[in-house]
C-alpha positions as CSV (number, residue, x, y, z in Angstrom):
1,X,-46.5,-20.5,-165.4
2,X,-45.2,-24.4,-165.4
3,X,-47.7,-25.3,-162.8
4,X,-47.0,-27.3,-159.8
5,X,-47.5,-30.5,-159.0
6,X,-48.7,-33.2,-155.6
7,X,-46.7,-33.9,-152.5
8,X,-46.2,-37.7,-151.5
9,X,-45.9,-38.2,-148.0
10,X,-46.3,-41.1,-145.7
11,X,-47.5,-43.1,-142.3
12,X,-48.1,-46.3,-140.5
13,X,-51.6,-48.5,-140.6
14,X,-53.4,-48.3,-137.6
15,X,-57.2,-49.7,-137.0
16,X,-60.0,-50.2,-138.6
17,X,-63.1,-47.3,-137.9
18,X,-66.3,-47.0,-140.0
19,X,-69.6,-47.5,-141.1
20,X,-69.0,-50.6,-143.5
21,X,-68.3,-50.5,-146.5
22,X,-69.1,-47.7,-149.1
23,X,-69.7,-50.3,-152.3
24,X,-69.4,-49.7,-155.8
25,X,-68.1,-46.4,-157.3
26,X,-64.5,-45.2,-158.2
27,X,-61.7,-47.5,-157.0
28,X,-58.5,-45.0,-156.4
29,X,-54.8,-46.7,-155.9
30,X,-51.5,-45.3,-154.3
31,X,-48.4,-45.8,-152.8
32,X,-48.5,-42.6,-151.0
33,X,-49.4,-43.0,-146.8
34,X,-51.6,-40.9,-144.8
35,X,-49.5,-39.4,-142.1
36,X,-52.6,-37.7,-140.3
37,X,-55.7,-36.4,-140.8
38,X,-55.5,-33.9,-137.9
39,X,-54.3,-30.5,-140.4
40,X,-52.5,-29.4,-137.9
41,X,-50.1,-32.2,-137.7
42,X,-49.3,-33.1,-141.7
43,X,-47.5,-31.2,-144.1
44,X,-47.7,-33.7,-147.4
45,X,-49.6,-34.2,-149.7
46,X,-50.4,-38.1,-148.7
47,X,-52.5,-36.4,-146.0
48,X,-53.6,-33.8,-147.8
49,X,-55.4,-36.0,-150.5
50,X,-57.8,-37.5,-147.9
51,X,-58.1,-34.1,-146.3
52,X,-58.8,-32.3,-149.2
53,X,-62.0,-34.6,-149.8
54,X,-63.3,-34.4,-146.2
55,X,-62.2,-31.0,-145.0
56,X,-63.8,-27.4,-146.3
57,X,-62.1,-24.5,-146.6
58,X,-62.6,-20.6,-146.6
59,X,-61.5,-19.7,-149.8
60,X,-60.5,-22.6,-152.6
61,X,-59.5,-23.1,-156.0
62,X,-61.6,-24.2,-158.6
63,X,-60.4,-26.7,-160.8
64,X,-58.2,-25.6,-163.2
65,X,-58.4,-22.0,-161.6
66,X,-55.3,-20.3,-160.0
67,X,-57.0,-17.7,-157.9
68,X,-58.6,-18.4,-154.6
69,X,-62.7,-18.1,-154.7
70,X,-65.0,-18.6,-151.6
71,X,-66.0,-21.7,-150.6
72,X,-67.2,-22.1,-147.5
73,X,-67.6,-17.5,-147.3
74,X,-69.8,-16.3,-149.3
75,X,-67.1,-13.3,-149.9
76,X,-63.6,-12.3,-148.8
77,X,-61.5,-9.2,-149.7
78,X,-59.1,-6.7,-147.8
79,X,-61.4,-4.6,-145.5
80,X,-57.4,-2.4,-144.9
81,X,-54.6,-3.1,-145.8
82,X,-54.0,-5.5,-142.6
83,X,-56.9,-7.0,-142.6
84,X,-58.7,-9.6,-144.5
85,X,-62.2,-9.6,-143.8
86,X,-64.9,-13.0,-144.9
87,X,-68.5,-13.4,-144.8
88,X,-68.9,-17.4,-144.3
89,X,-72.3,-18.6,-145.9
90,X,-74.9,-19.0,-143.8
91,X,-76.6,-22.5,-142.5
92,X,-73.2,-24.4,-142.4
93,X,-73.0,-27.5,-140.6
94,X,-70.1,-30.5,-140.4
95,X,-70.9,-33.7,-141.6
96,X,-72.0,-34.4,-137.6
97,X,-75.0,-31.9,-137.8
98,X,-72.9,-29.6,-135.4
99,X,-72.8,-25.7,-137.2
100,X,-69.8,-24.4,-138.9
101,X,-69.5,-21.1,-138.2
102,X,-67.2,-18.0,-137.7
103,X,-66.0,-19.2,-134.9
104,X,-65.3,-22.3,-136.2
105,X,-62.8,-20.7,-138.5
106,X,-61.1,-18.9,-135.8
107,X,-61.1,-21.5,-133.9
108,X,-59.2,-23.5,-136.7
109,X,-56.2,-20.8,-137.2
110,X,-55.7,-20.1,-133.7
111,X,-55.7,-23.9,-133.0
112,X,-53.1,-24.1,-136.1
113,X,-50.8,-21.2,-135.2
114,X,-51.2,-22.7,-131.0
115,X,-50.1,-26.3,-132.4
116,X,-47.2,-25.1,-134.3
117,X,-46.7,-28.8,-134.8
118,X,-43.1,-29.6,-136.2
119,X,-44.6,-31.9,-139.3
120,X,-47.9,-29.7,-139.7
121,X,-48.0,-26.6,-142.2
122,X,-48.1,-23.6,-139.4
123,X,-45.1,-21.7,-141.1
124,X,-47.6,-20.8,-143.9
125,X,-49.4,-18.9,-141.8
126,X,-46.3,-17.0,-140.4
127,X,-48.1,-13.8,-141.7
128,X,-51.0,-14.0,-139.7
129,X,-50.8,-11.7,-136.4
130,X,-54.9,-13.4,-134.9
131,X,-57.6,-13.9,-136.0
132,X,-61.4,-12.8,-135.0
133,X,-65.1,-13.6,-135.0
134,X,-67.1,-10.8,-134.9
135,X,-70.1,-13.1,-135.2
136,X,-71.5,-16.1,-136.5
137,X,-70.8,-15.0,-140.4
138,X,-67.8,-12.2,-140.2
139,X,-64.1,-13.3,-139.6
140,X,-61.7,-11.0,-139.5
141,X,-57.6,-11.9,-140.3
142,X,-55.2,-9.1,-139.0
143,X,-52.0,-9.9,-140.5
144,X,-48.5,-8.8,-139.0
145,X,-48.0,-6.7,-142.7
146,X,-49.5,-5.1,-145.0
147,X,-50.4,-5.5,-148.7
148,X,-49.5,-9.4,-148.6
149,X,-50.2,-10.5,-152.2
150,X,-50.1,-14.1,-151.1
151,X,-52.4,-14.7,-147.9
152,X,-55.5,-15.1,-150.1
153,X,-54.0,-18.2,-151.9
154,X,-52.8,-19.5,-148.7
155,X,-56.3,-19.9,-147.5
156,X,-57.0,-23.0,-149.0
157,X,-53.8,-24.9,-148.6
158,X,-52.9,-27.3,-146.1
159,X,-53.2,-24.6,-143.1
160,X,-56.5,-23.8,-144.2
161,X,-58.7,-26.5,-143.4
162,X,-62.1,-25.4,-141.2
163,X,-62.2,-28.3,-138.1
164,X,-65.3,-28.5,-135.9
165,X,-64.0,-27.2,-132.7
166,X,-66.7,-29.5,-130.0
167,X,-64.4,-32.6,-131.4
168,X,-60.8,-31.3,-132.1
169,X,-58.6,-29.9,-129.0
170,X,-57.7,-26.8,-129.4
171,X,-54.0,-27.6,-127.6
172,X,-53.2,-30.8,-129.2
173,X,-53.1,-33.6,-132.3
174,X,-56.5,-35.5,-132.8
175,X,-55.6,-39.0,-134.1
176,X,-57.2,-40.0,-137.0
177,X,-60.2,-42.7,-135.3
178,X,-61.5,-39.5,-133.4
179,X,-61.7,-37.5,-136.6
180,X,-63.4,-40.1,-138.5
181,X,-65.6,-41.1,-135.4
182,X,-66.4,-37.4,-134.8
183,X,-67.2,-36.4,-138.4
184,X,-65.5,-33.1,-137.6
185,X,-65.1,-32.1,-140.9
186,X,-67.5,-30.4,-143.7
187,X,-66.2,-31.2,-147.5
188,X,-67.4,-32.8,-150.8
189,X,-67.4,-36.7,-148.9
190,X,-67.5,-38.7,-145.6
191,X,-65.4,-41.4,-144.6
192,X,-67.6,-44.4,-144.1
193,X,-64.6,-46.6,-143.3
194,X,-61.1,-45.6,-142.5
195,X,-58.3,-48.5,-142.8
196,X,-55.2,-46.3,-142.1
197,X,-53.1,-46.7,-145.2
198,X,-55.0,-49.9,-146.2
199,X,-58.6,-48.7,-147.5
200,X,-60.4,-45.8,-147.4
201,X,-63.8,-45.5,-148.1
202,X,-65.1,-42.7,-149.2
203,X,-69.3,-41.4,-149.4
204,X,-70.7,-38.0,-150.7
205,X,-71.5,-35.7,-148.4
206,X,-75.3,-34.5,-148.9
207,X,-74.7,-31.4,-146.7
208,X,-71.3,-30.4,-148.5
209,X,-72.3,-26.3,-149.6
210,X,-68.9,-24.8,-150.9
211,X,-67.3,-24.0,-154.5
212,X,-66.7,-27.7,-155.6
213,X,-70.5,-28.9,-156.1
214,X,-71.7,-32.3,-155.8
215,X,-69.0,-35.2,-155.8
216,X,-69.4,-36.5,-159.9
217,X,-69.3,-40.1,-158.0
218,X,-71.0,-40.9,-154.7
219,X,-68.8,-43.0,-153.6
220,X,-65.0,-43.5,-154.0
221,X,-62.3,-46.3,-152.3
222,X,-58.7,-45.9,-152.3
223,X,-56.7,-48.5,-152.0
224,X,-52.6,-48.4,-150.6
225,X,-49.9,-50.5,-151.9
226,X,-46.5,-51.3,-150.6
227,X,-45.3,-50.8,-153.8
228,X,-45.7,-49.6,-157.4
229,X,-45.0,-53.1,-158.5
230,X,-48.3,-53.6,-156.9
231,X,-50.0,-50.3,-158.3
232,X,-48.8,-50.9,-161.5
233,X,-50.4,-54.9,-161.8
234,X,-53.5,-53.2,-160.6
235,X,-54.1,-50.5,-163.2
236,X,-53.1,-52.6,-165.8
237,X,-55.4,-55.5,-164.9
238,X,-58.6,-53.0,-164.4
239,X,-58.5,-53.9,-160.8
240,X,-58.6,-50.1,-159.9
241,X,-59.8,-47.4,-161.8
242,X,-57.1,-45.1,-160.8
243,X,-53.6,-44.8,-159.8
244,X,-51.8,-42.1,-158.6
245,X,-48.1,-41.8,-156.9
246,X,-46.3,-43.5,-157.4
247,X,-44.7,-45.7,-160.5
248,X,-41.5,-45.6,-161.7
249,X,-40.2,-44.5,-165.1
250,X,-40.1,-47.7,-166.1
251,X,-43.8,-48.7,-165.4
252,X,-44.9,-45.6,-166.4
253,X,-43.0,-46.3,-170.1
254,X,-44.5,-49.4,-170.1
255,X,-47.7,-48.3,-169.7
256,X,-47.9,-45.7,-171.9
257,X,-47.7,-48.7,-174.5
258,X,-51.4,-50.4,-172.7
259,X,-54.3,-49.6,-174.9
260,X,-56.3,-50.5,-171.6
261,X,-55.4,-47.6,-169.5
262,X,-54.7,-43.9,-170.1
263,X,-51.4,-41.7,-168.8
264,X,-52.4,-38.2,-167.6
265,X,-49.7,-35.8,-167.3
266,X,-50.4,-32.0,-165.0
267,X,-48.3,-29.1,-165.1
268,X,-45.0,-29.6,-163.5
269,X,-43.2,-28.2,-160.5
270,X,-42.3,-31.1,-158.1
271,X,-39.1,-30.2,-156.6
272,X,-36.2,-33.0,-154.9
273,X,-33.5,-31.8,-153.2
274,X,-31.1,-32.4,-150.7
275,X,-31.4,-30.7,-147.0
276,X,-28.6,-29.7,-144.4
277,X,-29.6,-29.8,-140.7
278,X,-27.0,-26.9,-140.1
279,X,-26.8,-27.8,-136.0
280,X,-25.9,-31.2,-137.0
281,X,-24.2,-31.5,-140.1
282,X,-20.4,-31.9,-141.0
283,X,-17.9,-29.2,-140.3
284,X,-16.5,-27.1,-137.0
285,X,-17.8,-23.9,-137.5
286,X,-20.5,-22.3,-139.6
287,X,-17.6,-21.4,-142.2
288,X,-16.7,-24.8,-142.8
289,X,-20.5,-25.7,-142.8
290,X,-21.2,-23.7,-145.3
291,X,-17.5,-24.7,-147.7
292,X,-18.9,-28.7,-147.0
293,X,-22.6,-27.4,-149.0
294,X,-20.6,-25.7,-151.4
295,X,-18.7,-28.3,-152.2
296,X,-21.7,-31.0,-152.5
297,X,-23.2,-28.1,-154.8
298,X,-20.3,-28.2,-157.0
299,X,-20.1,-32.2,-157.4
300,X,-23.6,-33.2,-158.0
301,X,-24.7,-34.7,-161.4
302,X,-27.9,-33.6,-162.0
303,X,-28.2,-34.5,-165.9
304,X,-27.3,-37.9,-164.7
305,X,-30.0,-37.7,-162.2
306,X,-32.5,-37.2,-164.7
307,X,-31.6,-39.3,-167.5
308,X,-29.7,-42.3,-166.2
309,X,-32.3,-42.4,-162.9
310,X,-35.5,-41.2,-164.1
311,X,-35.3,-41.8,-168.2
312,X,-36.1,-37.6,-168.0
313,X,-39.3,-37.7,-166.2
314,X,-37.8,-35.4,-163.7
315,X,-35.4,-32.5,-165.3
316,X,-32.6,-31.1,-163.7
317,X,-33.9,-27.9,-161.4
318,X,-30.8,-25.4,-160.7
319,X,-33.1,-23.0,-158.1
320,X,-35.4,-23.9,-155.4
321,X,-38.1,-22.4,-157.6
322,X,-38.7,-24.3,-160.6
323,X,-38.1,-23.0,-164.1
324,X,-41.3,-21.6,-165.5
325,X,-42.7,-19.9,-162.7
326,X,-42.5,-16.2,-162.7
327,X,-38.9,-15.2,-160.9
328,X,-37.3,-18.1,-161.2
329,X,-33.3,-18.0,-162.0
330,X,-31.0,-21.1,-162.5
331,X,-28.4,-19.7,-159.7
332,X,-26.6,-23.0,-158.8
333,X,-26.0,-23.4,-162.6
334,X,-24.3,-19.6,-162.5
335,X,-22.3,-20.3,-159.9
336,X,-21.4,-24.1,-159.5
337,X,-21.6,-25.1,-162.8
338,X,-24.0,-28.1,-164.5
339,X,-22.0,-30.1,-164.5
340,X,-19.4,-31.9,-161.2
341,X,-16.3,-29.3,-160.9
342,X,-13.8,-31.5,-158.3
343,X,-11.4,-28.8,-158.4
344,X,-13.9,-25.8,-157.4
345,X,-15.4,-28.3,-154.6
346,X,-11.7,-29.0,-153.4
347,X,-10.7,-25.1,-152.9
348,X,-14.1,-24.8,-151.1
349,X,-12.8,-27.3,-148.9
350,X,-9.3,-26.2,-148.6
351,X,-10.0,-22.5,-148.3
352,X,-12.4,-23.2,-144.9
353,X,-9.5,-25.6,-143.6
354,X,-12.1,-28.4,-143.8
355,X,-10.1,-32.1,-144.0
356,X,-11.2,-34.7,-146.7
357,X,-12.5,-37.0,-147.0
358,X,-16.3,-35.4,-145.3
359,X,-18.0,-37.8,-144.1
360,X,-21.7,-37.4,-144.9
361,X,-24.6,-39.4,-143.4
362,X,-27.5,-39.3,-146.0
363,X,-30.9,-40.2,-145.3
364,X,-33.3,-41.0,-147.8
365,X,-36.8,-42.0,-147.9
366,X,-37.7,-45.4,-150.0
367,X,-41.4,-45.4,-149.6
368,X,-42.4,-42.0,-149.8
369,X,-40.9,-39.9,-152.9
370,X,-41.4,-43.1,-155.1
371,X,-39.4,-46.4,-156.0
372,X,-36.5,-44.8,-157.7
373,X,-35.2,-42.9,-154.6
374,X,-33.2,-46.1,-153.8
375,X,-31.3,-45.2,-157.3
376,X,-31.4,-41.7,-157.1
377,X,-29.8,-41.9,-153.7
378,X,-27.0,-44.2,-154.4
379,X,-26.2,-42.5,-157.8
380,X,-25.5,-38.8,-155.4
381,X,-23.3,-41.2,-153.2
382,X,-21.4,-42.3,-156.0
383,X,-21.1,-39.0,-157.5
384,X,-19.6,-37.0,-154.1
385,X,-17.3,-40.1,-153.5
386,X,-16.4,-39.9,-157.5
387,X,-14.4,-36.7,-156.2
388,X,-12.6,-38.0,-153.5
389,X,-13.8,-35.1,-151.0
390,X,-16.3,-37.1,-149.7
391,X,-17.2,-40.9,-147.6
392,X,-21.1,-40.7,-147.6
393,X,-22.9,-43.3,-145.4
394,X,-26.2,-43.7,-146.9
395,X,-29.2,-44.7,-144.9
396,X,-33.0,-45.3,-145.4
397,X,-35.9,-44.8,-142.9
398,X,-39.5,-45.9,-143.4
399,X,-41.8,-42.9,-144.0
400,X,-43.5,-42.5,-140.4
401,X,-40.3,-42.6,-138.5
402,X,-38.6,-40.1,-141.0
403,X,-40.9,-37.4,-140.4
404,X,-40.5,-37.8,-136.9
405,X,-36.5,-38.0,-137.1
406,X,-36.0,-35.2,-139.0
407,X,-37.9,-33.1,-136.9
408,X,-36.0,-34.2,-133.8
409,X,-33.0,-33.4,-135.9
410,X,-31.8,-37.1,-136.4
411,X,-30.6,-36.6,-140.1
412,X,-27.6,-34.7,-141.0
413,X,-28.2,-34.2,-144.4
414,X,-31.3,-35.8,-146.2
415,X,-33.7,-36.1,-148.9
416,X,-37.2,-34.1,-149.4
417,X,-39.3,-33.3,-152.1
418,X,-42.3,-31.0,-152.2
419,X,-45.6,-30.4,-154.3
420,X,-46.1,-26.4,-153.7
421,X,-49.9,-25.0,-151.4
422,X,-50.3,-22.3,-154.2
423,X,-49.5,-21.4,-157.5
424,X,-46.8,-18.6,-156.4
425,X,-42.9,-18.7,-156.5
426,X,-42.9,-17.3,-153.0
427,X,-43.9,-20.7,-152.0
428,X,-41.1,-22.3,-152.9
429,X,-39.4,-19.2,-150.6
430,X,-41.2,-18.6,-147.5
431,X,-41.8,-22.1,-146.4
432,X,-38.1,-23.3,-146.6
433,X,-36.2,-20.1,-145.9
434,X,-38.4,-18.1,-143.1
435,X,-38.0,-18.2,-139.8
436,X,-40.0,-21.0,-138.5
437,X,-39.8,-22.8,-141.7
438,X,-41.2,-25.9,-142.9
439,X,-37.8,-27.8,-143.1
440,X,-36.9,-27.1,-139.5
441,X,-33.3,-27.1,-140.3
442,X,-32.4,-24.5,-138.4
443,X,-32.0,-22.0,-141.2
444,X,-32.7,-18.3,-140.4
445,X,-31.4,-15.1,-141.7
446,X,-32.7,-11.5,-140.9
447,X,-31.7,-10.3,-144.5
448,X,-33.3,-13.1,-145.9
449,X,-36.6,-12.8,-143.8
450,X,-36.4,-9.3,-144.7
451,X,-36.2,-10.0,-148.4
452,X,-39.2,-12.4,-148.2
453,X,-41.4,-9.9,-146.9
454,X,-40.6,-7.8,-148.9
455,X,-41.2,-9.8,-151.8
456,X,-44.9,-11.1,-150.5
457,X,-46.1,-7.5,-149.4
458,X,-44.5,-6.1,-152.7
459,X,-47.8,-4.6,-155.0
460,X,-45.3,-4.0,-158.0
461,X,-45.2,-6.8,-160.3
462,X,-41.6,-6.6,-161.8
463,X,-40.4,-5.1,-158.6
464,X,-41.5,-8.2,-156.5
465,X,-39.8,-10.4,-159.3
466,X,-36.9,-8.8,-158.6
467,X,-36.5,-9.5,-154.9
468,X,-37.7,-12.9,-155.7
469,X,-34.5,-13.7,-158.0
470,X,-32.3,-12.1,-155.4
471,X,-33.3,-14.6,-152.5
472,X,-32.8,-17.3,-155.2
473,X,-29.3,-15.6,-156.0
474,X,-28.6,-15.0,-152.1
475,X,-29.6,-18.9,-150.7
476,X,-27.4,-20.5,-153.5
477,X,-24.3,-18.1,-152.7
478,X,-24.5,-17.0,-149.1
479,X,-26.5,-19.8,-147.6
480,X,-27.4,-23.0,-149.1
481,X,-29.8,-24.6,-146.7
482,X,-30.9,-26.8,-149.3
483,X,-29.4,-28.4,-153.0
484,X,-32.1,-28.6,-155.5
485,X,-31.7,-31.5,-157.4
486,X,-34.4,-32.3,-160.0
487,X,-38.2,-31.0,-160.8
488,X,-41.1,-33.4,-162.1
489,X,-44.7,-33.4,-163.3
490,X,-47.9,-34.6,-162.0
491,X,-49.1,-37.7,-163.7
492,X,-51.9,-40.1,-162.8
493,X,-53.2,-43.5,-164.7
494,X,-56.3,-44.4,-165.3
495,X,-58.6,-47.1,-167.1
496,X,-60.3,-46.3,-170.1
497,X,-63.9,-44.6,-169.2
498,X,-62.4,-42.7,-166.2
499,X,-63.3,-38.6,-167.1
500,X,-62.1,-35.6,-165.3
501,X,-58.4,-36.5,-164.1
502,X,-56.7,-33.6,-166.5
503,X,-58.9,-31.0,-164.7
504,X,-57.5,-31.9,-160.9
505,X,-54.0,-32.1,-161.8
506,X,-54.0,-28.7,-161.8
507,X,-51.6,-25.9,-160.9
508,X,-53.5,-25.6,-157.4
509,X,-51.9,-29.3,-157.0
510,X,-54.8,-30.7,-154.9
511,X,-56.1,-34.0,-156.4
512,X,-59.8,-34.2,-155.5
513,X,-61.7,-36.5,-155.8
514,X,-65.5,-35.0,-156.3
515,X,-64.3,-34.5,-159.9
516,X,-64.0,-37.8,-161.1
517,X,-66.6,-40.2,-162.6
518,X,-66.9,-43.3,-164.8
């Protein structure tokens, strides 16, 4: 398997809340922005960083491990085929004093599923029928079918996070000074000071009792940059010990040329693409919606993408899963070509009765997926105006209002990328193609729900491949929600002396923290 890889997301500074300063230890940069810390409310992977370092989960992965193993149970396993039954340890607590418990974990999914927040991760759970606390120690999950092969690994992904239920609501967002302020959380480190996307300040967390062990460094600060220009200046002057997401090809060639500082490159399976709102986006009547995607499928560029825009740091992805995983087909290549094809775009066009040229409003992200969306972005104008089918109006939106935009289904057609929860193709399926689904683009199709659970509650290895290459064959021909457009690597810097950094960019694509020492 090619591995996986960390999603970038974003959000706007707010105030200052802490103890003081943490002092010393490991000095972490980004570009990325906290969009929350309330796990019910963020879906990326700029959230997730800070969350995976203060919030515990059931089950986890090790580092370097890609099967789940207990962390805050003691044991989990499949008590019937519905049912997924854990033993959480015993003696517990958050970082307040207050116990974590059974309940506690109940009380976390319900409040999760309850929420169903339209930027939060509550279509991963779209599986899970309740869940119950028999007592103190035994939670029980009864899941809507049987034999899912994936809700194991989904445990300890962004949906998974155990929240102390005396602090959060169970109907509504907690904003992030309440969370720090309420120490309602129970993993590796504290926040002793919380700077919203300024500094963050991190502290080990004495009572932490789950499958990660003791942080390597007691206390860590991360730092948040407008820019890589910034991040970049940083890492190479020693000024911070690491920096991860996001630098541009160019820095990152440049640096790979400093003696002073190390490049560390994870196993790949980043994905960009291109979403359609299908309520809002160009054309009369689904038919014609559908001949406009087909078309933009045909004229995209994507080896130009990748070599003229990112100097081949990203490669050009054909599928919404990435190649390498297990299942994964190159169906846009079989039936749009690699390379721009005006003429097939044109009959597309001319065959639904759609009029040229479209005219496409595309929103992209400039803080979010990293500095070169700016170029990416302009190059895919250029390229669907190159045929003469399209006028694109291209627009740009600060992280924070994005999210919010999109979900209120502001953007027509836009830019995402994602860093996948688990190392399974299905999660490059279910979350964008179910019902409910993480994109909220309106997408739904009973054949294809039915083909997704039947590929996740599939026992039969090559059988379940198979129905995983068909939903890739079916969304590129039938559908297209979504144009995938290129896939990327993890890769962090760091100064010389800085150990552990290949073993948490890992296939489970969480970057902790407790790993890392100096």
């Amino acid at each position: 398997m090619a591995g996986l890889a960390l999603l970038a997301v974003a959000g706007c500074g707010a105030g200052r809340t802490g103890e003081g300063d943490a002092g010393g230890g490991l000095v972490i940069g980004t570009t990325d922005k906290i969009f929350s810390l309330d796990p019910a409310a963020a879906y990326d992977q700029g959230s997730y960083v800070p969350e995976t370092q203060i919030f515990q989960h059931v089950m986890n992965f090790a580092p370097g491990k890609t099967t789940p193993e207990p962390d805050a149970a003691e044991k989990c396993e499949f008590s019937t085929p519905t049912v997924y039954t854990c033993t959480i340890k015993k003696g517990l607590k958050f970082a307040s004093g207050n116990p974590l418990t059974a309940k506690s974990v109940k009380f976390s999914f319900d409040r999760m599923v309850k929420i169903n927040d339209p930027n939060g991760p509550a279509s991963l759970l779209g599986n899970l029928d309740h869940t119950d606390a028999a007592d103190d120690y035994t939670v029980a999950f009864t899941l809507k079918n049987a034999n899912d092969q994936t809700f194991p690994a989904i445990l300890p992904t962004q949906a998974g996070p155990i929240v102390d239920e005396t602090v959060f609501p169970a109907d509504k967002i907690l904003d992030d000074d309440a969370v720090v302020k309420g120490k309602a959380y129970s993993g590796p480190y504290t926040i002793t000071s919380y700077d919203k996307n300024k500094l963050v300040e991190y502290k080990a967390n004495p009572d932490y009792n789950g499958l990660l062990g003791k942080p390597k460094t007691e206390s860590v600060s991360t730092k948040y940059y407008a820019s890589g220009d910034n991040l970049k200046l940083e890492i190479q002057n020693g000024n911070i010990d690491v920096a991860y997401r996001s630098l541009s090809p160019t820095d990152l060639e440049s640096l790979r040329g400093n003696d002073k500082v190390a490049v560390h490159e994870g196993l790949g399976g980043e994905l960009r693409y291109i979403v359609f709102n299908l309520n809002t986006m160009p054309g009369g009547t689904p038919e014609q919606k559908l001949a406009v995607r087909k078309a933009v499928a045909s004229s995209i560029d994507r080896d130009a993408l990748s070599s003229q825009v990112y100097k081949g740091t990203y490669t050009p992805a054909y599928s919404s899963v990435p190649q390498g995983f297990p299942g994964a087909t190159e169906s846009f290549k079989d039936i749009y070509g690699a390379k721009p094809n005006k003429a097939q775009a044109a009959k597309f066009l001319t065959d639904a009765g759609v009029a040229g040229p479209v005219e496409i409003n595309l929103q992209y992200n400039p803080d979010h997926y990293g500095g070169s969306s700016s170029e990416e972005y302009a190059a895919i104008k250029s390229q669907l105006e190159a045929t003469g089918l399209f006028k694109v109006n291209l627009q740009s939106t600060e992280w924070v209002t994005y999210q919010r935009e999109r979900a209120r289904d502001g953007y027509p057609v836009y830019q995402m990328g994602w860093f996948p929860d688990y190392p399974d193709p299905d999660d490059y399926l279910t979350p964008f193609f179910a019902p409910n689904n993480f994109l909220q683009n309106h997408f739904e199709d009973p054949a294809i729900t039915a083909q997704l659970t039947a590929e996740v509650t599939q026992p039969d290895k090559d059988k379940r491949l198979a129905i995983i290459q068909q939903v890739q064959r079916d969304m590129a021909d039938k559908h297209i929600s979504i144009v995938p457009l290129l896939s990327g690597k993890q890769i962090a810097i760091t100064t010389k002396g800085v150990q552990g950094t290949e073993s948490t960019l890992d296939p489970s694509t969480k970057f902790r923290y407790s790993v890392l020492s100096k």
